[in-house]
VMD Tcl script that builds the backbone (N, CA, C; Angstrom):
set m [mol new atoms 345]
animate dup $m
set s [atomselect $m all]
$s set {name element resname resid chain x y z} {
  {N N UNK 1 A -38.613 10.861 -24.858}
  {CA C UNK 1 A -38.515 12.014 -23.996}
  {C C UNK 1 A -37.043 12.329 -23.772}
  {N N UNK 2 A -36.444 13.312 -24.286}
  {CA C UNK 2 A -35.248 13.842 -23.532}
  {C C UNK 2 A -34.723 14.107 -22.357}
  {N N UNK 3 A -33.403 13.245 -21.546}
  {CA C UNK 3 A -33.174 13.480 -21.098}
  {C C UNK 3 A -31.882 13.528 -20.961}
  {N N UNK 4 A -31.749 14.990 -20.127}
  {CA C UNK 4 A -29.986 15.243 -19.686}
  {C C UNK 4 A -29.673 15.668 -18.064}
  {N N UNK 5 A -28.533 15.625 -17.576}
  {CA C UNK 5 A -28.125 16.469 -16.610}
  {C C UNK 5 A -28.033 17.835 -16.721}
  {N N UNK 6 A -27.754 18.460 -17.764}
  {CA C UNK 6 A -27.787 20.196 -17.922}
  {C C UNK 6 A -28.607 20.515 -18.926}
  {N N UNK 7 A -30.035 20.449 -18.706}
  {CA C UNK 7 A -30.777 21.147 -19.801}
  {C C UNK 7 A -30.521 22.409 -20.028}
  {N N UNK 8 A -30.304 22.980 -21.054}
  {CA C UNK 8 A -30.212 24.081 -21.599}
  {C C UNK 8 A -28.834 24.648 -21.791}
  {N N UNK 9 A -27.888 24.284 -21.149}
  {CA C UNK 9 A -26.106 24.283 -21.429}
  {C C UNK 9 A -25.460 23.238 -22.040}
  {N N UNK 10 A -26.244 22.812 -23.119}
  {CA C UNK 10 A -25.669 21.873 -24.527}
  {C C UNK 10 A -25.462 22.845 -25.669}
  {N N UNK 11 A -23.796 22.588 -26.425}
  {CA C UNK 11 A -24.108 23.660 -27.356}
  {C C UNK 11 A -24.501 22.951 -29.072}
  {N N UNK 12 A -24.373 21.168 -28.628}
  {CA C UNK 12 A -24.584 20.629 -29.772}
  {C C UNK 12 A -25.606 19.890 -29.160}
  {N N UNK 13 A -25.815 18.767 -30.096}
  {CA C UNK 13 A -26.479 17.212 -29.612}
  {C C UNK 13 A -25.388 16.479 -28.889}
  {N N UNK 14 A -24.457 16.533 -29.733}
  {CA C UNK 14 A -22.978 15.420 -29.280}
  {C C UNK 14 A -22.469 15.797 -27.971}
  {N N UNK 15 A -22.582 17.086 -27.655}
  {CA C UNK 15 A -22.613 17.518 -26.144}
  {C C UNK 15 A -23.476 17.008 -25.443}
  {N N UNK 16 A -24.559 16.708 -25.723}
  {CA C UNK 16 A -25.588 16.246 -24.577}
  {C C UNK 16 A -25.604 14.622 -25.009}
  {N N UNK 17 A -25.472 13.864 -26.062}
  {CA C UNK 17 A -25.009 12.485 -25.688}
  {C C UNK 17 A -24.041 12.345 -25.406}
  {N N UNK 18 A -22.267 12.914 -25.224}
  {CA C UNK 18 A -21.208 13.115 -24.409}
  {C C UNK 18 A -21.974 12.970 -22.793}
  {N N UNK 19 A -22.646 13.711 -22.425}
  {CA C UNK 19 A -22.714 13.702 -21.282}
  {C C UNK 19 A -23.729 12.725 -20.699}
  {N N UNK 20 A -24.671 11.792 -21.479}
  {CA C UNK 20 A -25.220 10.448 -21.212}
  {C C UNK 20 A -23.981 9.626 -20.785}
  {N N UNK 21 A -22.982 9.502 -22.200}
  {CA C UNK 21 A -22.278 8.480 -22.085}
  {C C UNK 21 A -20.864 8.476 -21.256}
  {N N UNK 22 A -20.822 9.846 -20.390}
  {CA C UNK 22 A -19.777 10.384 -19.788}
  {C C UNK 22 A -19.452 9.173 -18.438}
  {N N UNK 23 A -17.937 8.401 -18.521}
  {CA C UNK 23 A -18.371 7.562 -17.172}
  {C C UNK 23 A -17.563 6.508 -18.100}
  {N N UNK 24 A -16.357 6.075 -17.284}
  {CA C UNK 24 A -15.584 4.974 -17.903}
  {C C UNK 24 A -16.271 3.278 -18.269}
  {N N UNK 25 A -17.373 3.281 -17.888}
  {CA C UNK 25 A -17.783 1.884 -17.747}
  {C C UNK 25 A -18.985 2.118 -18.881}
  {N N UNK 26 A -19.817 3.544 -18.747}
  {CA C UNK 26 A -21.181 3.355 -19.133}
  {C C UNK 26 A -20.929 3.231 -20.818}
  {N N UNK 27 A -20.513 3.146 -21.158}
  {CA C UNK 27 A -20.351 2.525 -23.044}
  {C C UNK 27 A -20.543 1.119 -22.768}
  {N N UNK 28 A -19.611 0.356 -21.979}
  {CA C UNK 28 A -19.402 -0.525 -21.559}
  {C C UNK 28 A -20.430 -1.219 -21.376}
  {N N UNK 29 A -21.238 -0.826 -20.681}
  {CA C UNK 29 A -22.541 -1.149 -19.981}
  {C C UNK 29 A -23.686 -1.357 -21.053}
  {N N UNK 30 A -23.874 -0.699 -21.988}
  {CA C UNK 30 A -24.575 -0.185 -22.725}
  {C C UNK 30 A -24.151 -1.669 -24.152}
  {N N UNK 31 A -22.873 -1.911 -23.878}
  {CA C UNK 31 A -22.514 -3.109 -25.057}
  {C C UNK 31 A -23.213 -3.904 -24.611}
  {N N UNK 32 A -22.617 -4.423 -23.627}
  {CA C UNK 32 A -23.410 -5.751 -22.694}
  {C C UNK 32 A -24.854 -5.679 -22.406}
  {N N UNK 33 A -25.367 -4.647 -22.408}
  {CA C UNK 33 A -26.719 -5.117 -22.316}
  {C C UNK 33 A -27.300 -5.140 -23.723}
  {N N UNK 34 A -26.430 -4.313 -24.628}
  {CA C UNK 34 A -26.997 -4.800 -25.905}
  {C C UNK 34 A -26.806 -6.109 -26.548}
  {N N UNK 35 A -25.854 -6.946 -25.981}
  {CA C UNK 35 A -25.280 -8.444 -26.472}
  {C C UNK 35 A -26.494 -9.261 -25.757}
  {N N UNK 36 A -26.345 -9.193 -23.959}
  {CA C UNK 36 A -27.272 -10.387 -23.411}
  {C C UNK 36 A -28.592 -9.683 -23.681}
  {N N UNK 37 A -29.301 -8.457 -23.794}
  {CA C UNK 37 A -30.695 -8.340 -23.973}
  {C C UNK 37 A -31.134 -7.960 -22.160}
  {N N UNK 38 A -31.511 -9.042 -21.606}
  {CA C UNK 38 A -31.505 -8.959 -20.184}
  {C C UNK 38 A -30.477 -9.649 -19.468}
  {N N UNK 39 A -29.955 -8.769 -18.130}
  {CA C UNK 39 A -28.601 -8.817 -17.361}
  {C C UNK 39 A -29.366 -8.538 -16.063}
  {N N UNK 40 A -28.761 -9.792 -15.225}
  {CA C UNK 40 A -28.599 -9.403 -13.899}
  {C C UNK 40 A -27.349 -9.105 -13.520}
  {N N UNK 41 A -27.366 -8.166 -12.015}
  {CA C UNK 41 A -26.372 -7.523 -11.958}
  {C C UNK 41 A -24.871 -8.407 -12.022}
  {N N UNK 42 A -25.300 -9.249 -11.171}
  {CA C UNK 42 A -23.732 -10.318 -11.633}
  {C C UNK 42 A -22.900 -10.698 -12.753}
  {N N UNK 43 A -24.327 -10.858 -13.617}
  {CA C UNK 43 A -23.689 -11.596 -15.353}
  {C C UNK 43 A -23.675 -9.977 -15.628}
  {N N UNK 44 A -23.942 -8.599 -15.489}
  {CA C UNK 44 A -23.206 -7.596 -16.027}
  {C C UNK 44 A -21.639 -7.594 -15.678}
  {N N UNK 45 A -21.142 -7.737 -14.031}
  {CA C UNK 45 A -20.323 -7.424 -13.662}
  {C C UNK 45 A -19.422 -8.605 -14.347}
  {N N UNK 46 A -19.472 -9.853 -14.490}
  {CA C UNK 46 A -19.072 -10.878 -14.732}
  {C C UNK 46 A -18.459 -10.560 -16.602}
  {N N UNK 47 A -19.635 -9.538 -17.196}
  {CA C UNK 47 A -19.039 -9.477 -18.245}
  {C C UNK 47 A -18.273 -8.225 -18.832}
  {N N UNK 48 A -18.046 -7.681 -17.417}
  {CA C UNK 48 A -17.554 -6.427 -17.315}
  {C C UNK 48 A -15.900 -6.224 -16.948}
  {N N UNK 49 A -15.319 -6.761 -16.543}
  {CA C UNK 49 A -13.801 -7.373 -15.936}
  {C C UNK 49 A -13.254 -5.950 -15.853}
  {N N UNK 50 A -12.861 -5.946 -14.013}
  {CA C UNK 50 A -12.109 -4.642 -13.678}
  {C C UNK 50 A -13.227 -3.809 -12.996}
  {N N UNK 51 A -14.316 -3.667 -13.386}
  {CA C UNK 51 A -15.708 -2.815 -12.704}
  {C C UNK 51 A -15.711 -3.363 -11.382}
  {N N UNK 52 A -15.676 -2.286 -10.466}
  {CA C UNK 52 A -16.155 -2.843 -9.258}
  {C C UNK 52 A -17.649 -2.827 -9.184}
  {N N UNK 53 A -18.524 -3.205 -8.096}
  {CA C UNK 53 A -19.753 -3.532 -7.620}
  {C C UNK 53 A -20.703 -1.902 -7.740}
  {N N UNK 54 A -19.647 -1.058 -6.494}
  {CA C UNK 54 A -19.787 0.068 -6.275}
  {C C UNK 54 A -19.976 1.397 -7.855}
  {N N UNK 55 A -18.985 0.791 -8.616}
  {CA C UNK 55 A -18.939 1.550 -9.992}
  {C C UNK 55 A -19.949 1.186 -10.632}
  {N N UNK 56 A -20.271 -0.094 -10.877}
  {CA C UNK 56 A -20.969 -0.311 -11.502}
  {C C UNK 56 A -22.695 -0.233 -11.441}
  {N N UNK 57 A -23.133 -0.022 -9.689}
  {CA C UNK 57 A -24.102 0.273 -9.407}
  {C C UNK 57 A -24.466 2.176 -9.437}
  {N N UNK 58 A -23.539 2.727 -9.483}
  {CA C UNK 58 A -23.520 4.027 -9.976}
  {C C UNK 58 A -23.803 3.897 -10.870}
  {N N UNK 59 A -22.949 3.636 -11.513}
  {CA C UNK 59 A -23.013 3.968 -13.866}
  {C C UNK 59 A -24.404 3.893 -14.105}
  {N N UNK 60 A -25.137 1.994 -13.340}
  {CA C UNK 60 A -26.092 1.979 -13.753}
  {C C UNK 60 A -27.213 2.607 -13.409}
  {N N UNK 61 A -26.954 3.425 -12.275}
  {CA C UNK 61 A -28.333 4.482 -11.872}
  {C C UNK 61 A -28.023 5.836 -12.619}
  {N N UNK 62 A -27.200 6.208 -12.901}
  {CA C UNK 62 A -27.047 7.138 -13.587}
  {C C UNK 62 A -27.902 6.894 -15.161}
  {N N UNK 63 A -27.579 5.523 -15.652}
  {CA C UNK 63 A -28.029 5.496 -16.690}
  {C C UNK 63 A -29.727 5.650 -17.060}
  {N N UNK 64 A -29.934 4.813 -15.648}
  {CA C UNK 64 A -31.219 4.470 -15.212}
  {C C UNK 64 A -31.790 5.984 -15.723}
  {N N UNK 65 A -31.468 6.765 -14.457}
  {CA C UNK 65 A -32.127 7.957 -14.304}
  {C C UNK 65 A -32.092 8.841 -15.702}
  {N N UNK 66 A -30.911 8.687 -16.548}
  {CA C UNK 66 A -30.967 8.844 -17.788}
  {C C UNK 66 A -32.051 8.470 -18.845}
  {N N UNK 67 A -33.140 7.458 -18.800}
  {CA C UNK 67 A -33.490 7.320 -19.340}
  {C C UNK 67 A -33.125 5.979 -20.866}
  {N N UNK 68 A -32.300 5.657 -20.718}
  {CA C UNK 68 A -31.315 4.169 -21.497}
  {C C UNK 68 A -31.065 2.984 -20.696}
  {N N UNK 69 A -31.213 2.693 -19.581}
  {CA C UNK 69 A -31.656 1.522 -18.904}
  {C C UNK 69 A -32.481 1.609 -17.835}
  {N N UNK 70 A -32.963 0.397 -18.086}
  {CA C UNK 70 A -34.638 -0.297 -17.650}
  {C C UNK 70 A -34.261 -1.068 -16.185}
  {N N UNK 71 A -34.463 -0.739 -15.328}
  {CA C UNK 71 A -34.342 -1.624 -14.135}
  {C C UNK 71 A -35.357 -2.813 -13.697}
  {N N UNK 72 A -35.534 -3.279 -13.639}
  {CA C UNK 72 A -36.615 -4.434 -13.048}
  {C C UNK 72 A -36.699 -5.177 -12.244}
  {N N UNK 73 A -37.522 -4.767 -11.038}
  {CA C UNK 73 A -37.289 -5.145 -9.440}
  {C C UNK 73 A -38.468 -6.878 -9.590}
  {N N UNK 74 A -37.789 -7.385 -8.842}
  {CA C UNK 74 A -38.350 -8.521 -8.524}
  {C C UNK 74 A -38.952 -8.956 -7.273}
  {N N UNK 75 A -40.122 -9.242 -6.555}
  {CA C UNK 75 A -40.405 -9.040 -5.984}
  {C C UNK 75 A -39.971 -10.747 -4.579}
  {N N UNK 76 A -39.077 -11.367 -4.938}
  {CA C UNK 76 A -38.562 -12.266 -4.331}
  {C C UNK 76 A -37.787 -12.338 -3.692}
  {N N UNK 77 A -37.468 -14.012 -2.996}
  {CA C UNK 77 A -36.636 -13.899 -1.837}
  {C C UNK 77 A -35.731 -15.242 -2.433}
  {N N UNK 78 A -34.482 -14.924 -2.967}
  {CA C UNK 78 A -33.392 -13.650 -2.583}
  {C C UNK 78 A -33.967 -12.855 -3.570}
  {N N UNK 79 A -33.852 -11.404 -3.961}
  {CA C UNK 79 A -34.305 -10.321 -4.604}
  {C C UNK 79 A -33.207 -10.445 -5.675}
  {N N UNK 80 A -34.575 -10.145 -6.532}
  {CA C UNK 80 A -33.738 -10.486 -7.895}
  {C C UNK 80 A -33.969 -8.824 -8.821}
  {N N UNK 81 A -32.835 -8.368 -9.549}
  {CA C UNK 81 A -33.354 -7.160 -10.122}
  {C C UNK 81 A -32.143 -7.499 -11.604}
  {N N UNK 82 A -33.078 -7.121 -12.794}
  {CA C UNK 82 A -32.874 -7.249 -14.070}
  {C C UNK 82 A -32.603 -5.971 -14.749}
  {N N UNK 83 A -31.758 -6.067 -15.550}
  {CA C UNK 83 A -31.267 -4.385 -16.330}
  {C C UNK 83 A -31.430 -4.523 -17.641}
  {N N UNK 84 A -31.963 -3.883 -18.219}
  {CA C UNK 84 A -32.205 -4.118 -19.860}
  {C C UNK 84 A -31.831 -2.906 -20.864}
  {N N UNK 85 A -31.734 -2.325 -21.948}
  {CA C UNK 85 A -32.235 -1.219 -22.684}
  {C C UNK 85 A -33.510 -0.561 -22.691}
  {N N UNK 86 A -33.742 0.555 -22.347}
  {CA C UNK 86 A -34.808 0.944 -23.162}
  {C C UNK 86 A -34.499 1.569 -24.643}
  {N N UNK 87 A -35.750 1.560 -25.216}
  {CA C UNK 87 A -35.653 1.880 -26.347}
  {C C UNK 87 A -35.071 3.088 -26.943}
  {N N UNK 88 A -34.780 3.722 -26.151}
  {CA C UNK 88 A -33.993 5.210 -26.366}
  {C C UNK 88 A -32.174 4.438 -25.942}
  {N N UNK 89 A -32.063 3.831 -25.092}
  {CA C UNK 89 A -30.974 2.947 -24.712}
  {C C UNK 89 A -30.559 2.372 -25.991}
  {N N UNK 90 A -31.229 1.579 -26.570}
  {CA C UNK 90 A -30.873 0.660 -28.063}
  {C C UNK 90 A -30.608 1.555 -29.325}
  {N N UNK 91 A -31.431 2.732 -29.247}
  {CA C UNK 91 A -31.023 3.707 -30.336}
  {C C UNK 91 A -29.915 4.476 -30.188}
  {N N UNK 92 A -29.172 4.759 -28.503}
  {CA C UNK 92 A -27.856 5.340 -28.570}
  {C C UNK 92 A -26.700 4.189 -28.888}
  {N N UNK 93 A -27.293 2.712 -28.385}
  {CA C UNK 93 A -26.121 1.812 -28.770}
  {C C UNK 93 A -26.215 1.877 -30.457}
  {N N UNK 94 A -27.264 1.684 -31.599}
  {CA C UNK 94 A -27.323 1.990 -33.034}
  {C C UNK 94 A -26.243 3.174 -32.884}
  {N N UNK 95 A -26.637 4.046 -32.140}
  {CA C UNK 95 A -25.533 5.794 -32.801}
  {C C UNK 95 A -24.074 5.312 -32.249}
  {N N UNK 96 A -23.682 4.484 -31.668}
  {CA C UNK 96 A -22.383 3.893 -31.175}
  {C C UNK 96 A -22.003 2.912 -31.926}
  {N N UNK 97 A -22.482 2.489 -32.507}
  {CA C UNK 97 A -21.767 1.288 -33.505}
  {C C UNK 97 A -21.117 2.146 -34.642}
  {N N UNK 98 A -21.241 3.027 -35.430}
  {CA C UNK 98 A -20.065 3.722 -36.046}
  {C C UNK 98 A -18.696 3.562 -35.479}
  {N N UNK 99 A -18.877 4.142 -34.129}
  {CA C UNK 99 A -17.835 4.722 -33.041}
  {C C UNK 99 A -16.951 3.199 -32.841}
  {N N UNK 100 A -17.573 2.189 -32.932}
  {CA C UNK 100 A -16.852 1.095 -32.551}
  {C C UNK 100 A -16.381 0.023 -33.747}
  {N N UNK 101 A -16.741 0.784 -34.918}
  {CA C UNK 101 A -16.041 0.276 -36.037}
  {C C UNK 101 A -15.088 0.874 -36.438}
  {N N UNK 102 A -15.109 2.290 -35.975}
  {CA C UNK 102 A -14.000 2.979 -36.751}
  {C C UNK 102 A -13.120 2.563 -35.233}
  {N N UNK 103 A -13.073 2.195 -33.639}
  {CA C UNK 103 A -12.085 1.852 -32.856}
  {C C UNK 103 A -11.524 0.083 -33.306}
  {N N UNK 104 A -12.343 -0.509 -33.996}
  {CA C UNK 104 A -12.050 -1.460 -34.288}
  {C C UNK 104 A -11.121 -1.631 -35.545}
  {N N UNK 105 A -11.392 -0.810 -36.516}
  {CA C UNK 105 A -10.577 -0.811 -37.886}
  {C C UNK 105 A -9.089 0.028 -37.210}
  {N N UNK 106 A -9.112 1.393 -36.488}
  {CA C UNK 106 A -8.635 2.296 -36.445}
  {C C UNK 106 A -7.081 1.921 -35.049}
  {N N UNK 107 A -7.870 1.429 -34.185}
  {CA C UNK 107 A -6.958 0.393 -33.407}
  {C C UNK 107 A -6.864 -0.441 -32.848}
  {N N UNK 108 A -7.829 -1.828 -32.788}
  {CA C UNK 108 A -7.817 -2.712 -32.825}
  {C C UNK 108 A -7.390 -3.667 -33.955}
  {N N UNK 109 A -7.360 -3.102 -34.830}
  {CA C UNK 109 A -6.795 -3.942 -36.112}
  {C C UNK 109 A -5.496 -3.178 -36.793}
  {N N UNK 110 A -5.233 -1.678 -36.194}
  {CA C UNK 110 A -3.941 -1.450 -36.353}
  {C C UNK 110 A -2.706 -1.998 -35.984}
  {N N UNK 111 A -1.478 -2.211 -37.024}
  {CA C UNK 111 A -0.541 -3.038 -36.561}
  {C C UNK 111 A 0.564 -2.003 -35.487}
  {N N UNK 112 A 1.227 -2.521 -34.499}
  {CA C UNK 112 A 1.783 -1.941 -33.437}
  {C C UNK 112 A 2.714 -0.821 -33.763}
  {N N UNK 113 A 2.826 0.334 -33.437}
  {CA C UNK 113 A 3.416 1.547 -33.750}
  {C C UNK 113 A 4.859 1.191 -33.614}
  {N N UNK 114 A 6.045 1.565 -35.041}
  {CA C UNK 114 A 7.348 0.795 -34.504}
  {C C UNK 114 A 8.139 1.645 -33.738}
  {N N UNK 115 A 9.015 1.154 -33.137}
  {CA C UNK 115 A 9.433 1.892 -31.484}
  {C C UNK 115 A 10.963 2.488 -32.209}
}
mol reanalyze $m
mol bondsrecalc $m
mol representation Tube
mol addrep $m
């Protein structure tokens, strides 16, 4: 099922996954839950370095409500809640792995610009 924040004022596709992935952390977010599979909020933040609590509970309702992560309430004491991919989630991290080979060849493995 498609979902966006501005239905109908996309003038591409890449415009309307731009605006899924719009949000300094949510790529971010989207690695890590593709590495651990299932994340509680701590081991996200833990593998997140620099995210605050506050940011990071945004990104992830945004994403939520997006439709690319899975929340999962627990019904215990202390309350436990789990974040996962959904399957529309795992197919935008597939369309992002290009993106992070060509940042990996392109400048992560570029040698330092000489001064």
């Amino acid at each position: 099922m498609p979902v966006g924040r501005r239905p109908g004022a996309y003038v591409c596709g890449t415009d309307a996954a731009m605006d899924i992935i719009d949000g300094k952390w949510k790529v971010s977010i989207l690695w890590a839950l593709g590495e651990c599979g299932t994340c509680r909020f701590g081991e996200l933040r833990r593998r997140l370095p620099g995210v605050t609590e506050k940011v990071l509970a945004a990104q992830l309702r945004e994403l939520e409500a997006d439709g690319v992560v899975h929340r999962e309430e627990y019904d215990e004491v202390p309350p436990r809640v789990e974040y996962s991919l959904t399957e529309s989630g795992t197919q935008l991290n597939e369309a992002l792995e290009p993106l992070g080979t060509w940042g990996r060849r392109h400048v992560l493995d570029a040698a330092p610009a000489p001064r």
